[in-house]
Every structure is written in C-alpha cells, then in structure tokens.
C-alpha positions, 0 to 999 in steps of 0.5 A: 288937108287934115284938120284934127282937134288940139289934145285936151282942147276945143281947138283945131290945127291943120297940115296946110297951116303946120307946113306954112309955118314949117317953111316959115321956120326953115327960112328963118334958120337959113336966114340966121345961117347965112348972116350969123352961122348959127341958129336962132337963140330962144330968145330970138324966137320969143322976140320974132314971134312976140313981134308978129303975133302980139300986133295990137292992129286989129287988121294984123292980129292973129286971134280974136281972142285978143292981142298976145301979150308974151311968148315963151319957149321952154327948151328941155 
C-alpha cells in the first residue's frame, strides 16, 4: 500500500483507506439506487458524513484533533 503526503500539508493519505472508502461510497450510491432511483443528493452526504465523523464519543471519534463540527461539499 502507498502512503503519500496531502498537497500543501503534514498530513498522509493512503490507497488502503482511499479503496475502503471507495467501497464505502459505492454501497452507499447502490443502497440510494435500489430504495429511491437515484443518487445521494449533497445534502445527504453532508448529513451521513456529519453523522459518522462528528461522533462526540470518544470511542467513536475519528480524529484526535477534535469532534468535526460541520461538513461541507461544494459541488461545481
């Protein structure tokens, strides 16, 4: 697995997680395929992502940084 440095950051990403949330992401679309015909709208990413990533469990948070307050796709 590649680990490489985000652009402009000290942080790293890496392929493993990147496929784990590519498959993330594909069952979720085929999940809003099967129930509604369509594809998640953004504000139902914003809501699902807000939902797993802003967790105020400590056991469950997914950043030592803190608890993510908000999140925001902006679409083009």
């Amino acid at each position: 697995m590649g680990w490489w440095k985000v652009s402009g950051t000290d942080s790293t990403i890496g392929d493993g997680p990147l496929e784990s949330l590519e498959c993330a992401v594909t069952d979720i679309i085929a999940q809003y395929q099967e129930s509604f015909n369509r594809r998640p709208k953004k504000e139902e990413w914003e809501s699902l992502l807000h939902a797993v990533l802003g967790s105020a469990t400590s056991d469950e948070r997914v950043t030592d940084e803190g608890t993510v307050a908000k999140v925001h796709i902006e679409l083009k």
